[in-house]
C-alpha positions as CSV (number, residue, x, y, z in Angstrom):
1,X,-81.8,151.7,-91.6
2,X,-80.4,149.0,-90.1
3,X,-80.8,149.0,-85.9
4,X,-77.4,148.2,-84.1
5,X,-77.1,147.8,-80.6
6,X,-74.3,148.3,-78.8
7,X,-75.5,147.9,-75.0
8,X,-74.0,145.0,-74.5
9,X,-70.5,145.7,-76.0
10,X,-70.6,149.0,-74.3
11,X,-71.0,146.9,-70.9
12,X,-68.6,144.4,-71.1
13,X,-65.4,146.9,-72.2
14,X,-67.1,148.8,-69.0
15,X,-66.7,145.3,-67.0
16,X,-63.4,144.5,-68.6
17,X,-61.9,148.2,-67.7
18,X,-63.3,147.8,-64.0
19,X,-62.1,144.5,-64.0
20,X,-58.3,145.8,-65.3
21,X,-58.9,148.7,-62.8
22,X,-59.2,146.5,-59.8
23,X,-57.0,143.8,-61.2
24,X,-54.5,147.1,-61.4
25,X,-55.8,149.0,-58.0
26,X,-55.6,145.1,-56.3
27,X,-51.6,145.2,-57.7
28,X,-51.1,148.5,-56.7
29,X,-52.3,148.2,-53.2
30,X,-50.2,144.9,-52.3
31,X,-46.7,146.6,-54.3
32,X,-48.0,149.4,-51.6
33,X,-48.1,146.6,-48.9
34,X,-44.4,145.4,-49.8
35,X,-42.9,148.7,-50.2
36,X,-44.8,149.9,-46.6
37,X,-43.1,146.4,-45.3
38,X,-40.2,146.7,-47.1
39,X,-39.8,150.3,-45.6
40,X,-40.3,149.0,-42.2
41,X,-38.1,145.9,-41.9
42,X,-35.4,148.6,-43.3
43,X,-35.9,151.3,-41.0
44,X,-36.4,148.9,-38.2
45,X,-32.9,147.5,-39.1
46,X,-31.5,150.6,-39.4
47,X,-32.7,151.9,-35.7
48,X,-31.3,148.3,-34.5
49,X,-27.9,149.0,-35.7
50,X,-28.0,152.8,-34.6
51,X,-29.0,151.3,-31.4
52,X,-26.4,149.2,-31.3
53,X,-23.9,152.1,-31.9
54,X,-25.8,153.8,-29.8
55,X,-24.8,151.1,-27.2
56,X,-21.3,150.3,-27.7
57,X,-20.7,154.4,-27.2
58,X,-22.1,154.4,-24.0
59,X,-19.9,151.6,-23.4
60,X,-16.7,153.6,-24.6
61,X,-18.0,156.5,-22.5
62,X,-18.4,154.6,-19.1
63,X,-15.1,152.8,-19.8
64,X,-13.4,156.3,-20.5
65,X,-14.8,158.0,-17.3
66,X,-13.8,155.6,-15.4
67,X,-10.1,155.9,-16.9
68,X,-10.9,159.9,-16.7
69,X,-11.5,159.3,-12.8
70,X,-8.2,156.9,-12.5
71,X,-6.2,159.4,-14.3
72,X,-7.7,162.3,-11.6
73,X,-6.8,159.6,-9.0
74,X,-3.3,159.9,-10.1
75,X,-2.6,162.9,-10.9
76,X,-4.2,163.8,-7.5
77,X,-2.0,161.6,-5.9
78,X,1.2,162.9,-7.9
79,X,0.7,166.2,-6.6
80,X,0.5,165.1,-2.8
81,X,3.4,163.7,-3.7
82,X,5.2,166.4,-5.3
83,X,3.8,168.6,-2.3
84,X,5.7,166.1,0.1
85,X,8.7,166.1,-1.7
86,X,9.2,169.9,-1.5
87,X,8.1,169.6,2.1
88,X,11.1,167.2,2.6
89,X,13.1,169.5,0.3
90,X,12.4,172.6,2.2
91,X,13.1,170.7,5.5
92,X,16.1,169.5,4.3
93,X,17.2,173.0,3.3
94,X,15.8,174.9,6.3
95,X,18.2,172.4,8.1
96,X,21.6,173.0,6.4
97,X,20.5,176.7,6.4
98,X,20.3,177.0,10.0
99,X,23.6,175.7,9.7
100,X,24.9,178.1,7.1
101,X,23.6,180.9,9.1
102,X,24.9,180.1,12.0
103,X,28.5,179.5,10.3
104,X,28.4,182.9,8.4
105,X,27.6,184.6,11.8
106,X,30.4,183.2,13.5
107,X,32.2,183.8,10.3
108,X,31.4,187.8,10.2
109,X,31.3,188.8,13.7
110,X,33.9,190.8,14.6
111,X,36.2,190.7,17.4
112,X,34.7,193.3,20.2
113,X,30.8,191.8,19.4
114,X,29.0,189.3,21.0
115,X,26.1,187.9,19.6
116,X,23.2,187.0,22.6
117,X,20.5,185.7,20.4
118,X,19.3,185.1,16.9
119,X,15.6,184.8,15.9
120,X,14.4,184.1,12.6
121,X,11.1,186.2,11.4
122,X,9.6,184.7,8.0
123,X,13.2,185.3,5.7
124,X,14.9,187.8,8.8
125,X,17.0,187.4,11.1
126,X,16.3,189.7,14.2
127,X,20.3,189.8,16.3
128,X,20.5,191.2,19.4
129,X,24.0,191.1,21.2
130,X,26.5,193.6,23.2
131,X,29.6,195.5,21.9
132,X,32.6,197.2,23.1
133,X,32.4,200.5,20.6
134,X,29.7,201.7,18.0
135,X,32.6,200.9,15.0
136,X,32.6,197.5,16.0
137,X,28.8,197.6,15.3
138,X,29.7,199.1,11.2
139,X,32.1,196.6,10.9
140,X,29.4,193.4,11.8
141,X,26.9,195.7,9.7
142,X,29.3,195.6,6.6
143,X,30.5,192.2,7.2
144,X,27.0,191.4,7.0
145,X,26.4,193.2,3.6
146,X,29.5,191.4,2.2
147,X,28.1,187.8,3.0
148,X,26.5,186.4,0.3
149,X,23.4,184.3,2.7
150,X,22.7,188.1,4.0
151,X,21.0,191.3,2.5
152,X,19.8,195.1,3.9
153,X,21.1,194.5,7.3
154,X,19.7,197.7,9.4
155,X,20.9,198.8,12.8
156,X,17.5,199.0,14.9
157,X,19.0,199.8,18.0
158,X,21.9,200.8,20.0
159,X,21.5,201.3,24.0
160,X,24.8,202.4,26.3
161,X,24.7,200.4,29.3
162,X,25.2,202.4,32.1
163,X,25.5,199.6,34.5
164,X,28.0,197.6,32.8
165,X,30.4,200.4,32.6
166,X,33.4,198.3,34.2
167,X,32.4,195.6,31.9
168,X,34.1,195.6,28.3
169,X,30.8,195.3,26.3
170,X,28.8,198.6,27.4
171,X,26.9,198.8,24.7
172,X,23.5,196.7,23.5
173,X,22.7,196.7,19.9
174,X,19.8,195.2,17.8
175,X,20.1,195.2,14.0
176,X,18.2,192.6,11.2
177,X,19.0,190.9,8.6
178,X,17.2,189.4,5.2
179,X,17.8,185.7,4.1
180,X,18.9,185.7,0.9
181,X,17.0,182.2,-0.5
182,X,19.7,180.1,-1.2
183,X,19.5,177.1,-3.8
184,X,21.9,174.1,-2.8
185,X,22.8,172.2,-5.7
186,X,22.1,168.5,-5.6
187,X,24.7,165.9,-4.8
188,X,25.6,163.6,-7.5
């Protein structure tokens, strides 16, 4: 039988397949290589525009809270103002209600009362005066119910005055009065 030997046959398809297998390990470690690099200059780019983003938010932020702190500026300054004006307002009507008190006083008194003093108490009125008879008194206390910058007037007191018995006024009286809050309109 004839001797055949395959050794050397046997080696070199072993040296070519080690040869293709680092030919093919060689390729597969540099397409590796770019995709690793590939992956990086990508994700690199993508972190440089989220950063950017990133950025140009804060920027929006900072410019909005500093319009958030302008706004506050004004709407703090708006309500001083507002706080002014009704200050003025309530002045102004405080003024023209002393007024109208005083007016509807004169207005409602009755003849055989005379008023000695007026003093205003938070929305009373405390009035202290003299009169010639106690119906005289009824008739300023219903007078005073009837008028319409006046409510729940209440007799506090009524002293005789025994020394000013020759005078006409011998009695003292003391009654009070709520303000009824009155709204002027505004003048055109």
């Amino acid at each position: 039988m004839a001797h055949v030997n395959l050794l050397p046959w046997r080696e070199m398809a072993e040296q070519r397949a080690k040869k293709r297998f680092g030919i093919q390990a060689g390729v597969a470690v540099v397409i590796a290589l770019i995709a690793v690099s590939l992956s990086y200059v990508v994700v690199d780019n993508l972190k440089q525009a989220q950063q950017t983003r990133n950025k140009y938010l804060q920027d929006q932020i900072t410019i909005m809270d500093g319009k958030i702190a302008e706004i506050q500026r004004i709407n703090q300054k708006k309500a001083e103002i507002l706080n002014r004006m009704k200050l003025i307002q309530s002045l102004h009507q405080d003024r023209n209600t002393a007024i109208r008190i005083l007016n509807e006083l004169a207005e409602r008194t009755p003849s055989g009362v005379a008023l000695e003093n007026v003093e205003k108490r938070d929305d009373m009125l405390v009035i202290g005066g003299s009169t010639v008879s106690n119906q005289a008194v009824a008739e300023f206390l219903r007078a005073l119910r009837a008028s319409p910058l006046f409510e729940n007037p209440e007799l506090r007191q009524v002293v005789a005055d025994k020394a000013a018995e020759r005078n006409e006024r011998n009695s003292k009286f003391v009654l009070s009065v709520t303000l009824v809050e009155v709204v002027e309109e505004a003048n055109p």
